[in-house]
Each structure stands twice: as C-alpha cells, then as structure tokens.
C-alpha positions as a Python dict, from the first residue, in 0.01 Angstrom:
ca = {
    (1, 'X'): (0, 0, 0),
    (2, 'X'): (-232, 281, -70),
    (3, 'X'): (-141, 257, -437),
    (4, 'X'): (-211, -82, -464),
    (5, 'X'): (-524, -80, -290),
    (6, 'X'): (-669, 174, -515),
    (7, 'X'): (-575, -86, -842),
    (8, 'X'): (-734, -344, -683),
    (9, 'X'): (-1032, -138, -597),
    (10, 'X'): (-1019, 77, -933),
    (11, 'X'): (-846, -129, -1145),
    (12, 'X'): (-977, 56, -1493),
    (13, 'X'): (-950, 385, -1386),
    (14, 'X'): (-525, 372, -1354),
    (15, 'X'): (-562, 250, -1705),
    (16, 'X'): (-581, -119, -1667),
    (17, 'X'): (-882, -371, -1778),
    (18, 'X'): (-946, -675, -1676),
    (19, 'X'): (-936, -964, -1879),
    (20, 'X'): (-1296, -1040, -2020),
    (21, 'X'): (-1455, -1302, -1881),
    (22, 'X'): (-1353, -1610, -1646),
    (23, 'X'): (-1145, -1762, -1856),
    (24, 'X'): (-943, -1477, -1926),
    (25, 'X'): (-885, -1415, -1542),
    (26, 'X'): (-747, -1761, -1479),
    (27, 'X'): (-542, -1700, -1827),
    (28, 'X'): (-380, -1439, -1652),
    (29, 'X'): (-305, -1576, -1306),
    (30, 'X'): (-223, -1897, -1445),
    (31, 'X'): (73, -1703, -1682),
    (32, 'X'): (163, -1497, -1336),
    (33, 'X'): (163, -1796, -1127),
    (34, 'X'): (405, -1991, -1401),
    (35, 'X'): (603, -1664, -1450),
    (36, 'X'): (654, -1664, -1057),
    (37, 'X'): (727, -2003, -984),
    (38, 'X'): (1026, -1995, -1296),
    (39, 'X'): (1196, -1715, -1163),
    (40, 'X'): (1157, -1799, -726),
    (41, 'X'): (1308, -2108, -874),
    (42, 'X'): (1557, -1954, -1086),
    (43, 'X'): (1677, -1661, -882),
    (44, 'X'): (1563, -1742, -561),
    (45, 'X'): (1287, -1537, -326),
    (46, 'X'): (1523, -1186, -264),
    (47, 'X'): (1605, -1160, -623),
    (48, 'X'): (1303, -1219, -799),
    (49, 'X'): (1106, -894, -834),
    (50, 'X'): (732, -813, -892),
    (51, 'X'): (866, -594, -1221),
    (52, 'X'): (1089, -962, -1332),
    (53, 'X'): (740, -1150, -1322),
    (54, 'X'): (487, -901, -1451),
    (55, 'X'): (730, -862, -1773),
    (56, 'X'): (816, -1251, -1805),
    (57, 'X'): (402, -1289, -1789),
    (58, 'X'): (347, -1022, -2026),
    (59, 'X'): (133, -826, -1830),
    (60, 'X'): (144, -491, -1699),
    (61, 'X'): (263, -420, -1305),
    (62, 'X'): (-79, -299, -1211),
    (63, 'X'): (-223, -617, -1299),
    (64, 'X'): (21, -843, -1155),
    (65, 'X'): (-88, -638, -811),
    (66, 'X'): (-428, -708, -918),
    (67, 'X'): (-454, -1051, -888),
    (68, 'X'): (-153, -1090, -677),
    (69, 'X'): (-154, -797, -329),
    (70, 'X'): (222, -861, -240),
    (71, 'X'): (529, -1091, -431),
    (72, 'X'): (520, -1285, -110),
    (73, 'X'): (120, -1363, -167),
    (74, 'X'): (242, -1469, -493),
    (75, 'X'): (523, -1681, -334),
    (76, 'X'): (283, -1849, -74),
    (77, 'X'): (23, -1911, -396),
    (78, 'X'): (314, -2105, -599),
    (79, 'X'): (440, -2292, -274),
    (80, 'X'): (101, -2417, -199),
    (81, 'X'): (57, -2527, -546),
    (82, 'X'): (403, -2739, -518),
    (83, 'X'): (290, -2862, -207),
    (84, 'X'): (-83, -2983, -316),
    (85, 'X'): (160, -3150, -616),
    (86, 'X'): (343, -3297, -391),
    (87, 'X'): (52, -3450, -164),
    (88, 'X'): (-118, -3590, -453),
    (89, 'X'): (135, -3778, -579),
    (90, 'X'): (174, -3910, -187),
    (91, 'X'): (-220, -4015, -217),
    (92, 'X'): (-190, -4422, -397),
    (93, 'X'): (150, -4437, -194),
    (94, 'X'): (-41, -4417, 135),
    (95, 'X'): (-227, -4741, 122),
    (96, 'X'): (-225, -4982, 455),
    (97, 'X'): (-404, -5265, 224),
    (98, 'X'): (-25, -5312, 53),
    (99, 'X'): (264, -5461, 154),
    (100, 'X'): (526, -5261, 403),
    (101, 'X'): (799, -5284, 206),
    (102, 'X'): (627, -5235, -131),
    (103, 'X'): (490, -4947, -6),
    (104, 'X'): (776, -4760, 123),
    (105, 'X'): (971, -4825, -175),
    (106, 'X'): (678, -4656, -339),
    (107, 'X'): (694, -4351, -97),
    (108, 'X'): (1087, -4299, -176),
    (109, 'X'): (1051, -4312, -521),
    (110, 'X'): (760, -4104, -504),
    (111, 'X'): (967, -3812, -367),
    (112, 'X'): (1284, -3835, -538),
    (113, 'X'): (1040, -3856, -899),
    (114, 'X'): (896, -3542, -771),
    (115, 'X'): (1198, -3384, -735),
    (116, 'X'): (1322, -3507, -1047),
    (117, 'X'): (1039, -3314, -1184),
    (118, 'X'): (1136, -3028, -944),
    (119, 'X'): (1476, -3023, -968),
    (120, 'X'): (1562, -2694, -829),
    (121, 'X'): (1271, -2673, -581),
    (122, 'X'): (1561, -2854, -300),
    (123, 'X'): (1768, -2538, -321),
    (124, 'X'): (1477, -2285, -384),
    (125, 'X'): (1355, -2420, -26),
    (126, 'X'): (1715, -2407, 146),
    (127, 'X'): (1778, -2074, -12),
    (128, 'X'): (1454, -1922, 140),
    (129, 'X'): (1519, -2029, 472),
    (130, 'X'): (1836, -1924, 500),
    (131, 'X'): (1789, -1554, 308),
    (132, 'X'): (1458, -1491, 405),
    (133, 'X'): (1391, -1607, 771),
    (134, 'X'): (1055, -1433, 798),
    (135, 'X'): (869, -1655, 538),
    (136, 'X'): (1024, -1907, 768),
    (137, 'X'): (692, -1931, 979),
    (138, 'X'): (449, -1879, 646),
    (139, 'X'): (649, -2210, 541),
    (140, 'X'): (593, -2359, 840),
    (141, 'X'): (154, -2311, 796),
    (142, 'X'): (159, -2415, 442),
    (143, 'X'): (432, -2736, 500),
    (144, 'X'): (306, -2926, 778),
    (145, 'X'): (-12, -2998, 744),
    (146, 'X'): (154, -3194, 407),
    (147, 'X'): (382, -3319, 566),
    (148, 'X'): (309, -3442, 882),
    (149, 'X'): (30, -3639, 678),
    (150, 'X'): (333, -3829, 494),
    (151, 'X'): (530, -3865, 766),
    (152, 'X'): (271, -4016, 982),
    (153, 'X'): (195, -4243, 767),
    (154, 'X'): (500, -4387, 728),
    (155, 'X'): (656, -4348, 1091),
    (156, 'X'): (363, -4592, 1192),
    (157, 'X'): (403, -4838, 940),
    (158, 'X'): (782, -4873, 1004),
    (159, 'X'): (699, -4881, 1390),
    (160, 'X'): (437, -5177, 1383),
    (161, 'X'): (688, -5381, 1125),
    (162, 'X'): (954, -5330, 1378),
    (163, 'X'): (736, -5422, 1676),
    (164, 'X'): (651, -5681, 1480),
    (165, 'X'): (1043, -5788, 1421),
    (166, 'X'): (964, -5847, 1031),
    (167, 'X'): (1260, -5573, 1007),
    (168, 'X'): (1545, -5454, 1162),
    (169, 'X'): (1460, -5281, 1484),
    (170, 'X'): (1484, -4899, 1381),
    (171, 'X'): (1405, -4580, 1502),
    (172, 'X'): (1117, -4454, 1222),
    (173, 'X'): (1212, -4114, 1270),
    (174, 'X'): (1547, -4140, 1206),
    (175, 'X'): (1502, -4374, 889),
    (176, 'X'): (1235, -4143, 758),
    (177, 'X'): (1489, -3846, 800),
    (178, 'X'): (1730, -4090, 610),
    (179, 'X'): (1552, -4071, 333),
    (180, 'X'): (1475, -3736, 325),
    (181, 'X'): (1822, -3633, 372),
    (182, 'X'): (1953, -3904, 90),
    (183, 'X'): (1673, -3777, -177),
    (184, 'X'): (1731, -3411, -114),
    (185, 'X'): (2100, -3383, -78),
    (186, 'X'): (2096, -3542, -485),
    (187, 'X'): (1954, -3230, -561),
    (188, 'X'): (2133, -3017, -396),
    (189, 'X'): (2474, -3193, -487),
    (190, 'X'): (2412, -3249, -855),
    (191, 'X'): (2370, -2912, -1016),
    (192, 'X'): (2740, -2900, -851),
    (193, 'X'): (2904, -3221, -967),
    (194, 'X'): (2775, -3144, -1335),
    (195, 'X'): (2905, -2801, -1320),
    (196, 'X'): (3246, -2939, -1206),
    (197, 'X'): (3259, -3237, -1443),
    (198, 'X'): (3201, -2995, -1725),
    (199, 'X'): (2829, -3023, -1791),
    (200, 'X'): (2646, -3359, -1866),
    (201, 'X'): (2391, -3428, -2112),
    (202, 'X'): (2005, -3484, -2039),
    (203, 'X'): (2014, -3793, -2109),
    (204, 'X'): (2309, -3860, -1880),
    (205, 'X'): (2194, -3652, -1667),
    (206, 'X'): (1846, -3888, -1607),
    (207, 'X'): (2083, -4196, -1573),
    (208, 'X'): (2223, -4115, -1316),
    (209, 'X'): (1919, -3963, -1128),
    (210, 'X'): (1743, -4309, -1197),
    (211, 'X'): (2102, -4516, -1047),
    (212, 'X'): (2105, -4301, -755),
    (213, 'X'): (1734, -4344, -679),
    (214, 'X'): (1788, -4731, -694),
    (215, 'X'): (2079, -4673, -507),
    (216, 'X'): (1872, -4487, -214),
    (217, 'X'): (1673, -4780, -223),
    (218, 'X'): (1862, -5060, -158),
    (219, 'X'): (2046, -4886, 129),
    (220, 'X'): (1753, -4893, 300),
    (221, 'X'): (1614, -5198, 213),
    (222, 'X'): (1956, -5322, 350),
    (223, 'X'): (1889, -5144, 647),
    (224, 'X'): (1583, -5298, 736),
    (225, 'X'): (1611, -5648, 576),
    (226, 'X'): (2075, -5673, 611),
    (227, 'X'): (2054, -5772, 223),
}
C-alpha cells in the first residue's frame, strides 16, 4: 500500500511520467480500462492480474497503479461502465406513451442485443459471484440502482395490464425473472453447445442468437396473450 501510495503521490520520481496533457491521460486509462475489461472477461476476476493488464495496455505497472489504486478499483471502473451501457440502451425502451406489448418486446430484445454484444459478460458475472464472494456486496452498490430502475418499470406496466385483464393474469415478478433467466441462460449455454458441436461459424453463430431471441419472444407473448 505504502508503495503505491508513494507512485501516486510521486509518480516521476520512481521513474514514471505522466502522459502530457489531458488527452494523453484519458489515452491511457481508456487503453487500461479496455485492457481490463478483455481479460476480467476472458479469464475471469481471480485470474486476471494487475501485471496481465499493465502489459496488454502497454504501459508500465507503476502507471497502471497510477490511475488505477487496486485491480478491484479497476474492476468496479469497467463494471460501472457495462452497467451505464446497459442503462442507456434501457432509456427509449422505458416509454409509458407506447404500447405494453410493443414495449416489452422492446425491453427483451434490448437485453438479449446487449448481451449479444457482451457475450461473455453472463459468465464473467456468475463466475465473480461464485469465486469472489466479497465483490459480492460492491456488485450489489453498483447493480441496483440499474436495475431496480428496469425492473420497476416493467413490473408496473405488466401489473396495470393484468389488472386491467388485457393479458393473462401473471405474477410480474416472476415473468420478469422469466426473461431474465431465458436471455441469460443463452449465454451461458452457448459457448457450450458450440464447443460440443465442434465449433460454429460467426455467421451461424448470429443465426441462431437472432432464432432464439424470437424464440424468447413468442413464449412470452404466448404467455400473456395464449397465441
């Protein structure tokens, strides 16, 4: 701790400058931050070391402790980027002026398209929580104020369409943690099927990501409408 209190304090006296200007210090962070987030996704929160991301970043590990105190404040920095993704790709779903249905339909693509683009974020998450149980509560802080924002949302628009008896009486909790569960467990199943079937191309690959999301869909329009 001492040590790297002194870089951050002395950083070119141990030999280490500081990128000139502005622009060069978000250069920097910005390469750690992307250097992070590739390998916490790739090898998970316990493997991924402070000396794996300074050398993927291309910087030295004096500056990575620099900008960054601990690998966990880097961890926290990359989750709440994912998560401020995540919540503004929520923002035109939540909109009370459109139709339900229209916009649920919206919301559940929204989140399986996000983790389309975040493919291995699903088992980064599941992998924390199971190896690493003390991030557990620093999940918790940066998570639900995200989520609990989404989930309201929709919880009260399935409730008043249900009051209403335009749908199948449901419980919104339950449904919402249907879709969840459906969206995530893709992700967490498919890097497995491919591997078993022998590998499947991109292109395939997307196919089937974009069936199985249409899939997700109807099941609970079915749900909620018995089409």
């Amino acid at each position: 701790m001492d040590k790297i209190k002194k870089y951050t304090e002395e950083p070119e006296k141990n030999g280490m400058k500081k990128p000139a200007g502005a622009e060069g210090q978000r250069s920097t962070e910005q390469s750690i931050m992307d250097a992070a987030e590739e390998l916490f996704l790739e090898k998970g929160y316990s493997q991924a070391t402070t000396t794996m991301i300074a050398r993927k970043a291309g910087v030295t590990h004096a500056m990575l402790h620099y900008y960054f105190r601990t690998k966990e404040h880097i961890f926290m920095k990359v989750l709440e980027k994912t998560m401020g993704e995540l919540m503004q790709s929520f923002r035109p779903v939540m909109n009370r002026d459109e139709p339900f249905w229209e916009t649920l339909e919206k919301g559940i693509s929204t989140h399986f398209d996000f983790m389309m683009e975040h493919p291995r974020f699903a088992f980064f998450l599941y992998d924390t929580i199971m190896h690493n149980p003390e991030l557990v509560d620093r999940l918790k802080e940066n998570f639900q104020p995200v989520i609990r924002k989404i989930f309201t949302f929709h919880i009260s628009r399935i409730q008043e369409e249900s009051d209403r008896r335009t749908i199948r009486k449901v419980d919104p909790v339950q449904l919402v943690a249907d879709i969840v569960s459906l969206n995530l467990s893709t992700f967490l199943l498919f890097p497995v099927a491919a591997n078993l079937s022998g590998g499947i191309s991109d292109a395939n690959a997307q196919a089937l990501l974009e069936s199985r999301k249409n899939e997700i869909i109807a099941m609970i329009k079915s749900r909620l409408y018995g089409e």
